[in-house]
NUDRENFI-888610 format. One line per field, with one value per residue (C-alpha): residue in three letters; x, y, z. Coordinates in steps of 0.1 Angstrom, whole numbers, plus 2048, in hexadecimal, padded with zeros to 3 digits. Layout:
residues N
resn <- ALA / ...
x <- X / ...
y <- Y / ...
z <- Z / ...
END
This chain:
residues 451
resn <- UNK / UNK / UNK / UNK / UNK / UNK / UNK / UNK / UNK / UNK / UNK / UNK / UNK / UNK / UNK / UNK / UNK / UNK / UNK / UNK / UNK / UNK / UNK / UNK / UNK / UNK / UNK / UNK / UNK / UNK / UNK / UNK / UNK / UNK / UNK / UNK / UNK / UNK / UNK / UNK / UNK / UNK / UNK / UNK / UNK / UNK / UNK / UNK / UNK / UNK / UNK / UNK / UNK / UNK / UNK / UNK / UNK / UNK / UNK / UNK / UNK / UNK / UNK / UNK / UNK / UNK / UNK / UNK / UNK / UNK / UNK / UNK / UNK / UNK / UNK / UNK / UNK / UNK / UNK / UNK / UNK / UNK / UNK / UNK / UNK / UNK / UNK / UNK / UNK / UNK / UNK / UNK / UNK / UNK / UNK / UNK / UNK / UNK / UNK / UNK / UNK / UNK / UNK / UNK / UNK / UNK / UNK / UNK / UNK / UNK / UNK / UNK / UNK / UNK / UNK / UNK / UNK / UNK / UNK / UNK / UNK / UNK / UNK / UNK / UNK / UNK / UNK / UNK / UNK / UNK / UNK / UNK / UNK / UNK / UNK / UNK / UNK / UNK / UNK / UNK / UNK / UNK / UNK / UNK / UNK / UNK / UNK / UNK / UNK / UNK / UNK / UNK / UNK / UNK / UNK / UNK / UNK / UNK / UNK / UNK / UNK / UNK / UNK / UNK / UNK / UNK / UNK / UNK / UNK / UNK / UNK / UNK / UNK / UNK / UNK / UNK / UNK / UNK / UNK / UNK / UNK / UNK / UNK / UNK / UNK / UNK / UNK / UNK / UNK / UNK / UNK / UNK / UNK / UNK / UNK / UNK / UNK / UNK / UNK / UNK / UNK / UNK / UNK / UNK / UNK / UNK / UNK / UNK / UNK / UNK / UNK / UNK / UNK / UNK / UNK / UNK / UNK / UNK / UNK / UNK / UNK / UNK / UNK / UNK / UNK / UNK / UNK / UNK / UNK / UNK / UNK / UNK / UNK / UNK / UNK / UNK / UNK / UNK / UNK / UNK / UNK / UNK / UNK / UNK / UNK / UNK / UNK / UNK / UNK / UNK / UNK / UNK / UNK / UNK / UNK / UNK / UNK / UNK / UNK / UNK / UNK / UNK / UNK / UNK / UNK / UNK / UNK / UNK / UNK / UNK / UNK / UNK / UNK / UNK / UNK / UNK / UNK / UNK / UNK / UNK / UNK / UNK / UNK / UNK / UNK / UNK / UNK / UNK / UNK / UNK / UNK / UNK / UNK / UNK / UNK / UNK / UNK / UNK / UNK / UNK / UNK / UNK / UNK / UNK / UNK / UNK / UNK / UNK / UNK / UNK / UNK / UNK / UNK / UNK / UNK / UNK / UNK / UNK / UNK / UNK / UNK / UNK / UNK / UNK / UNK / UNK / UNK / UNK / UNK / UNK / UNK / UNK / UNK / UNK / UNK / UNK / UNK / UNK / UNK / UNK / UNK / UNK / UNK / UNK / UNK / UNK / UNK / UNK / UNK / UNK / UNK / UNK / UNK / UNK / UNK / UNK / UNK / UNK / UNK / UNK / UNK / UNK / UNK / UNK / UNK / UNK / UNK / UNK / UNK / UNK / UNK / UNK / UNK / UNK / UNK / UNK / UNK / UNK / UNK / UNK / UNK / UNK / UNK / UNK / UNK / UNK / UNK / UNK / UNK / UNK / UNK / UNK / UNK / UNK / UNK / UNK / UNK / UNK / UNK / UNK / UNK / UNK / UNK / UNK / UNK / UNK / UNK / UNK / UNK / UNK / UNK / UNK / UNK / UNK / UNK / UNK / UNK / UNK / UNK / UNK / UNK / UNK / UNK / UNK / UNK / UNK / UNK / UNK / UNK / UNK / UNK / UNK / UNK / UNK / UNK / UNK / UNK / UNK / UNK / UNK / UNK / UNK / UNK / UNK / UNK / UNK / UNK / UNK / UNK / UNK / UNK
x <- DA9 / DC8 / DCC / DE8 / DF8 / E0D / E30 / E3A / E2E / E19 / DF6 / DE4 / DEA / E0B / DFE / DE8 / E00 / DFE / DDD / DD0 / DE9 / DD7 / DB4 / DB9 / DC1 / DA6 / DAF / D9B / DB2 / DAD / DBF / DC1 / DD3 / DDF / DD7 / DED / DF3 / DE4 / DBD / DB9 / DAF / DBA / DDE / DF6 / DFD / E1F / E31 / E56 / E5D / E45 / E4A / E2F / E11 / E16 / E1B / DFC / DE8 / DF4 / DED / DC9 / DC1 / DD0 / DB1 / D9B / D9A / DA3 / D82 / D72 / D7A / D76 / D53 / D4E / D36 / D56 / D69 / D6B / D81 / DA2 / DBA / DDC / DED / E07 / E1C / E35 / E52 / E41 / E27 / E3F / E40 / E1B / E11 / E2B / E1F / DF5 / DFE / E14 / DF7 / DDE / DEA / DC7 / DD9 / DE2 / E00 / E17 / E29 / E44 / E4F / E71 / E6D / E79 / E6B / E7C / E5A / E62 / E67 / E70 / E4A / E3E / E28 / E1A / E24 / E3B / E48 / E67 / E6C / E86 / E97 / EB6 / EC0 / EB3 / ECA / EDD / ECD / EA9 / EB8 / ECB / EAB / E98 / EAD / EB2 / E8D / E8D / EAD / E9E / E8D / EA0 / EC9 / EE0 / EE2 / EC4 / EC0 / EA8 / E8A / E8D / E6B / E74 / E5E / E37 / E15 / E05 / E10 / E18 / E3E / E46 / E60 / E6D / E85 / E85 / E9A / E8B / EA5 / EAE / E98 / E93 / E7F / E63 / E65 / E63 / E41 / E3E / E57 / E46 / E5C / E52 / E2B / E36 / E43 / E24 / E0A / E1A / E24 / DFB / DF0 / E08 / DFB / DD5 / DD8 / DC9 / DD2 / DCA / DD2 / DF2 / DEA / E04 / E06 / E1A / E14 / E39 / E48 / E2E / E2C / E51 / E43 / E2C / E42 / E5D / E46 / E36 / E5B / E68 / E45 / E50 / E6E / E59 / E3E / E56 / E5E / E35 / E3F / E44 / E68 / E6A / E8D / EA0 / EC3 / EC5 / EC7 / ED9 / EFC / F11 / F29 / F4A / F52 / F6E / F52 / F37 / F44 / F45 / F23 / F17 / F2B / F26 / EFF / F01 / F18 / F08 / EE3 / EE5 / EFF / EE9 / ECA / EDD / ECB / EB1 / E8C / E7A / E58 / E47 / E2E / E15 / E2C / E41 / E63 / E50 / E5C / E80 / E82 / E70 / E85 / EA7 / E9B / E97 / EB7 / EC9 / EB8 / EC5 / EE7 / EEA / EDC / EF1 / F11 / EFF / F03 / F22 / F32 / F24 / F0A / EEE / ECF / EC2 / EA6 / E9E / E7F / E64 / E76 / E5C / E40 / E1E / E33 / E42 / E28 / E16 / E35 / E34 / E12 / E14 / E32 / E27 / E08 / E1C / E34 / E14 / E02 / E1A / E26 / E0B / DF1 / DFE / E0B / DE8 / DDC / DF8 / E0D / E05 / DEE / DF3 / DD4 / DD6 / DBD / DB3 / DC8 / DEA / DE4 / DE6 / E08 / E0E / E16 / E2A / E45 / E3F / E52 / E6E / E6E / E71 / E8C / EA1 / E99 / E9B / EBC / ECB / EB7 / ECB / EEC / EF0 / EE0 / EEA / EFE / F1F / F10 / F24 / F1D / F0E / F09 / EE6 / EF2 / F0A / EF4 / ED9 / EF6 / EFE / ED6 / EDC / EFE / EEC / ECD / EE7 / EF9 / EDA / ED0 / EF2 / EF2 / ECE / EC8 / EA4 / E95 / E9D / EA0 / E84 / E9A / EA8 / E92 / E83 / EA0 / EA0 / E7D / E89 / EA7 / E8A / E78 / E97 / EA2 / E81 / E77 / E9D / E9C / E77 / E89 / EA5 / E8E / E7A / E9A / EA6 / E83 / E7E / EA3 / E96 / E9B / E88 / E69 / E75 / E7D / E61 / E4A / E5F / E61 / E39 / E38 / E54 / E3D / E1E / E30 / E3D / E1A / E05 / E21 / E2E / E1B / E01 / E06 / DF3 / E04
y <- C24 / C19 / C1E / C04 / C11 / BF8 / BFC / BFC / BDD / BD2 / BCC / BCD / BA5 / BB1 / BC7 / BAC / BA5 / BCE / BCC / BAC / BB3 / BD5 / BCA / BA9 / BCA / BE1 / BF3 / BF9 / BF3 / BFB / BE8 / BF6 / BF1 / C0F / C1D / C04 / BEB / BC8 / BC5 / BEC / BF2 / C18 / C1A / C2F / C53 / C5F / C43 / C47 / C61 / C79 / C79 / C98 / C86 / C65 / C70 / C84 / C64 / C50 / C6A / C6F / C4A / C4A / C69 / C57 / C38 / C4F / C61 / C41 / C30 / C4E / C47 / C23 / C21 / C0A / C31 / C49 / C61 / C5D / C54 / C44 / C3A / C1E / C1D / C07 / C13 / C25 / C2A / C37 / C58 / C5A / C59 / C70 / C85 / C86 / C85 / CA6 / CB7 / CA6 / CAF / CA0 / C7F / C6D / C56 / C50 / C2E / C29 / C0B / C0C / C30 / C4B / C6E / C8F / CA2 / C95 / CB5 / CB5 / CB9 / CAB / C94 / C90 / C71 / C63 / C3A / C2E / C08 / BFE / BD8 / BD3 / BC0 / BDC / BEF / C09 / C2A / C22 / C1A / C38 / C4E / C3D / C47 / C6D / C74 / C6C / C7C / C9F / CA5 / C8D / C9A / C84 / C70 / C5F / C3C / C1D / C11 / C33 / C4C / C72 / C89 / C8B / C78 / C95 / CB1 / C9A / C9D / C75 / C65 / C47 / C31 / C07 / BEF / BCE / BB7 / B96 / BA6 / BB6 / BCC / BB7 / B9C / BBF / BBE / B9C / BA5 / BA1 / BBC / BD2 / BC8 / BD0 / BF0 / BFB / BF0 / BFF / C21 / C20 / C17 / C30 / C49 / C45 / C3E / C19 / BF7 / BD6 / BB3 / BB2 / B99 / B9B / B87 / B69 / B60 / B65 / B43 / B30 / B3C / B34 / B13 / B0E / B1B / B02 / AE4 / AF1 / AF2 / ACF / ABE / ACA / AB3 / A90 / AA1 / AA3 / A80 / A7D / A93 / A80 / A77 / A8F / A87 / A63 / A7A / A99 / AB6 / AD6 / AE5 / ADA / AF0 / AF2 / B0D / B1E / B23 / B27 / B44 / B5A / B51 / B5B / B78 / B87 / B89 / B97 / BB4 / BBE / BC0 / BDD / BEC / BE9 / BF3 / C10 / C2F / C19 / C22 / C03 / C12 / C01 / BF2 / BFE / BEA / C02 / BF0 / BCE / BE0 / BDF / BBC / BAF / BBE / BB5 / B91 / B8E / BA2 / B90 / B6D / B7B / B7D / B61 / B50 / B62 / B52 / B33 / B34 / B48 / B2C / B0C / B02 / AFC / AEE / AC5 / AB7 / A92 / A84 / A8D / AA3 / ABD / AAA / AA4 / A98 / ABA / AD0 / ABD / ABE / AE6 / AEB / AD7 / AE1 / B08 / AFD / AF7 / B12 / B2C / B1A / B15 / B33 / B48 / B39 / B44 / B65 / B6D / B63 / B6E / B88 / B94 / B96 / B79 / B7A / B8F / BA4 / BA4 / BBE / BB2 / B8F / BA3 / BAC / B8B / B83 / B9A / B95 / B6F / B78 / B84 / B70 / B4F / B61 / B61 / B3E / B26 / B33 / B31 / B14 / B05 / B15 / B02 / ADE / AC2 / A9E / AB5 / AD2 / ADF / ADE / AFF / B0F / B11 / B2C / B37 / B43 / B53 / B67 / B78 / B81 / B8F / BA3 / BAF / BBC / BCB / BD9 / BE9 / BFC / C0B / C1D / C25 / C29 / C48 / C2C / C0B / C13 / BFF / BE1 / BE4 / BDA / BBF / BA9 / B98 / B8F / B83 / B71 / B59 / B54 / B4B / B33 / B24 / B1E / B15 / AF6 / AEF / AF1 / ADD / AC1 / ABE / ABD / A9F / A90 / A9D / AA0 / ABE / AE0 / AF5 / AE2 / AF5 / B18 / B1B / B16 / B2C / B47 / B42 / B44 / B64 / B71 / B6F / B7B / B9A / BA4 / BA3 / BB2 / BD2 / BF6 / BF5 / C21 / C37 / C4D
z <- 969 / 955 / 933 / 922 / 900 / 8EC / 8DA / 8B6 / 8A3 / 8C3 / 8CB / 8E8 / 8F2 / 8FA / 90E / 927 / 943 / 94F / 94B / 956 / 976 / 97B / 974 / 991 / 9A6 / 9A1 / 984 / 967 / 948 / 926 / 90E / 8E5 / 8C5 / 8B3 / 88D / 879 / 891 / 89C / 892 / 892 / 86B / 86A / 85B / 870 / 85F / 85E / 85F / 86D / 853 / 863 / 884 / 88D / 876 / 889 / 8AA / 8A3 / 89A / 8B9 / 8D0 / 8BF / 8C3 / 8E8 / 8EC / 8DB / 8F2 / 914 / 90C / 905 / 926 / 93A / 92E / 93D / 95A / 96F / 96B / 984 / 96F / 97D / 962 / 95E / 93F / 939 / 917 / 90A / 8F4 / 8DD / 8ED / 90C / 8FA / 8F1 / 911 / 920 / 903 / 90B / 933 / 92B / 919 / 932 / 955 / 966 / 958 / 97B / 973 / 959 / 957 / 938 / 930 / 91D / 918 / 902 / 905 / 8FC / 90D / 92D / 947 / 96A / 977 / 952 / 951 / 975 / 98D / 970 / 977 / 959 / 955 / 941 / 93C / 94C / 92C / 911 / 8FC / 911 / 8FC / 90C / 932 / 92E / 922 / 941 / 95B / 946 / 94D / 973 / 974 / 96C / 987 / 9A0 / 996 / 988 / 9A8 / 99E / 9AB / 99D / 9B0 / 9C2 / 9C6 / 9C2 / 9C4 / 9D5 / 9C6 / 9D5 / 9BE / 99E / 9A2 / 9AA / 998 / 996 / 982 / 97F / 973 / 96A / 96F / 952 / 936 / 916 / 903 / 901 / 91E / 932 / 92F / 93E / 95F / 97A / 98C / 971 / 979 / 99F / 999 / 981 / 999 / 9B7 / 9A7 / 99B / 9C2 / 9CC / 9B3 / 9BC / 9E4 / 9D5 / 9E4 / 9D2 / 9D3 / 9C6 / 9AF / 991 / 970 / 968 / 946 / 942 / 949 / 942 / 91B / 91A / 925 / 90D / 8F2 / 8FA / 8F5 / 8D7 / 8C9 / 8D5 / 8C9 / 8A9 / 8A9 / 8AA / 893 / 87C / 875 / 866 / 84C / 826 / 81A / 7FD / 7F0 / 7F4 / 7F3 / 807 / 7F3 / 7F5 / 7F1 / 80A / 808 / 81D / 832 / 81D / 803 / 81B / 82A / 812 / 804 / 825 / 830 / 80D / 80B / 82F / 828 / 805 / 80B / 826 / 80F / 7F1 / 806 / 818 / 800 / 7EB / 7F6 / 802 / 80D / 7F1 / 806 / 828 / 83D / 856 / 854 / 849 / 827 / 830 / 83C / 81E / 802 / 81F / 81E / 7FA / 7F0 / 809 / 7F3 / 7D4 / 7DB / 7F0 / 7D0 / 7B6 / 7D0 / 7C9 / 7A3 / 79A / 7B2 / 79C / 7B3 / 7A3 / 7B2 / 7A2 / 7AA / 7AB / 7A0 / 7BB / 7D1 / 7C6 / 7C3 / 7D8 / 7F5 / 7F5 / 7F2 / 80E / 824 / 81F / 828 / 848 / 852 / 84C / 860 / 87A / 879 / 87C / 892 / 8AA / 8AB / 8A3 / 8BA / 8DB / 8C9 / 8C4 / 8E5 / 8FF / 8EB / 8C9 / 8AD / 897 / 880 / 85F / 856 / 833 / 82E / 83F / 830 / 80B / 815 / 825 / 800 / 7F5 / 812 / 80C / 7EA / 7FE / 819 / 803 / 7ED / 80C / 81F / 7FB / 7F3 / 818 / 820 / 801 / 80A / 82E / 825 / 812 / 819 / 825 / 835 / 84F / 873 / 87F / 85F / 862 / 886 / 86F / 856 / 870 / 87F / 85F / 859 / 876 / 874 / 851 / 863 / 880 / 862 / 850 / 873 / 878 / 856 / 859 / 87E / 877 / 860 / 870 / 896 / 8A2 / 893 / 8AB / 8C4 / 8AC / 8A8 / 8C9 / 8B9 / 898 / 8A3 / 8B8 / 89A / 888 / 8A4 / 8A7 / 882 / 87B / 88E / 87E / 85A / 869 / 878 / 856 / 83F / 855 / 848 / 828 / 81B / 80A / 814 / 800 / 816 / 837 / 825 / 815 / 834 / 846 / 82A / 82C / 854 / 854 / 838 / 851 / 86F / 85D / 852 / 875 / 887 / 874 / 874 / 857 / 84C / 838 / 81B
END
């Protein structure tokens, strides 16, 4: 039996090609959300601020379900346990305290209760392409009991006394298309077979490709889609600004808001880090807007351009933004669908999110917008977010790990606001069903806590 633990701001759907490989093996694999995250309705205690309280309520939930499938009549008691990121050193944690725990896989790990014989039979996975702190933390664990000589994709150690280690890079990925390597499937299911003298099919999961796949068309059937939409304005609108006063209206807003943000609290809402990104999206609005207006552009409106033709253009073209995205998310990687709690918050980082996308959206359209200002202006979000984590690495680290994330949501929805402004000539109708579908992702995804 296999136990699968998720990362921060996961669920278990992210968690289904480990355990779908596993299960077509033999395995029995338990899949779970955590308190706070995906459909779970318990709020996560702690938060990052207290790192003992939350740890506490992970490793809790991680007993709660071990003891629960330990129970199933398909157990026979052995257990293993698999953990992602997070979840890396929740495992590691409960297998340390738990020695008649079999086999410990981590997946991008970090762990500073790792020992040289603690926990037993212990496999690291790490993507060649993540950020050097967590490869260099992988190979650290395996090096404690193996010398600094250690080498990937090498076994150290013996199953028989609990002492195996072993190290693997996954080569060409990233934090999260880690989990959907199948050299880092390999390596889980043989360390497992390994661990427990078990041989299965070798069946391994290949959803990988094939949601890229489907991703891909859902994005290019937006193009043609677009052209339904209504004309809302005969002229299209926006500034059109050069690049000499472009520039700074950019670079400004993208410097200032981590600057301004730097020692202000932003925990006004249950959202771990969802909080940040709100109040950094609508800050980053408000002086993108402010640029707007000390600089003489100010925003006209024809007759129409925000009438009925608008409002239905937004809706369908949010529709489709959610749907699109959020369909497969739910089904294949992540929890998409709010609960009645998340969708409360859903709009109060819509007030944010559409602070930032109307003024930006107006910044880089009109009749003389400038080629690539629309890349331009996605760069700088993300300098600014890059900016934010540097001068608050304790608060914002999992950022870090998020922005790969974010900057596909930006590229995707981007050229969805970019195909409906060629339509609509207005381009408050792609930011605000972007700010809506931003809004929706920021709400299923982040860490609902507890005070």
């Amino acid at each position: 039996m296999v136990v699968i633990a998720h990362g921060f701001a996961g669920s278990q759907q992210l968690m289904l090609p480990f355990a779908l490989t596993l299960a077509r093996n033999g395995y029995l694999a338990v899949t779970f959300d955590f308190p706070g995250h995906g459909r779970n309705p318990e709020p996560l205690l702690g938060g990052l601020a207290n790192d003992e309280a939350r740890n506490a309520a992970l490793i809790q939930s991680l007993a709660e379900v071990v003891g629960f499938a330990k129970r199933l009549p398909e157990s026979d008691g052995r257990v293993a346990l698999l953990g992602h990121s997070m979840a890396s050193d929740i495992v590691v944690r409960y297998a340390v305290e738990h020695p008649e725990i079999g086999a410990t896989v981590a997946v991008s790990m970090f762990s500073p209760v790792v020992t040289a014989t603690a926990p037993r039979n212990l496999l690291a996975i790490v993507g060649a392409a993540e950020p050097q702190p967590i490869r260099t933390e992988t190979r650290r664990v395996v090096a404690l009991a193996a010398g600094d000589a250690v080498q990937p994709r090498t076994t150290y150690g013996q199953f028989s006394d609990g002492t195996a280690r072993r190290y693997s890079e996954s080569g060409g990925v990233e934090h999260i298309a880690v989990l959907y390597s199948r050299q880092s499937m390999t390596e889980a299911l043989g360390w497992l077979n390994a661990a427990f003298g078990h041989r299965g099919s070798g069946w391994l999961d290949a959803r990988g490709p094939w949601l890229g796949l489907l991703y891909a068309g859902l994005v290019t059937l937006a193009w043609p889609l677009s052209r339904l939409l209504p004309r809302v304005s005969a002229v299209p609108l926006g500034a059109g600004l050069g690049w000499k006063r472009l520039a700074p209206l950019m670079l400004g807003p993208a410097v200032l808001t981590p600057l301004i943000l730097w020692k202000l609290p932003t925990d006004f809402l249950p959202s771990l880090l969802g909080d940040y990104i709100t109040v950094h999206f609508a800050v980053y609005g408000l002086l993108t807007g402010l640029g707007l207006w000390l600089t003489g552009v100010r925003p006209a409106f024809p007759a129409g351009s925000l009438g009925w033709r608008f409002g239905l253009a937004v809706l369908v073209m949010a529709a489709y933004c959610i749907t699109a995205v959020g369909w497969p998310a739910d089904r294949y990687l992540i929890s998409f669908v709010p609960t009645p709690q998340r969708a409360a918050l859903m709009l109060a980082m819509l007030a944010g999110t559409a602070l930032y996308f109307i003024c930006v959206e107006w910044l880089i359209r009109g009749v003389a917008a400038r080629p690539f200002a629309a890349v331009a202006a996605k760069l700088c979000l993300l300098l600014s977010l890059v900016l934010a984590i540097a001068l608050n690495p304790h608060r914002l680290f999992f950022l870090i790990i998020i922005i790969p994330v974010i900057l596909a949501f930006l590229i995707v929805y981007g050229l969805f606001s970019a195909w409906s402004y060629r339509r609509t000539g207005q381009p408050l109708t792609g930011a605000l069903a972007v700010a809506l579908a931003f809004a929706w992702a920021i709400a299923v995804t982040f860490p609902i806590v507890g005070r």
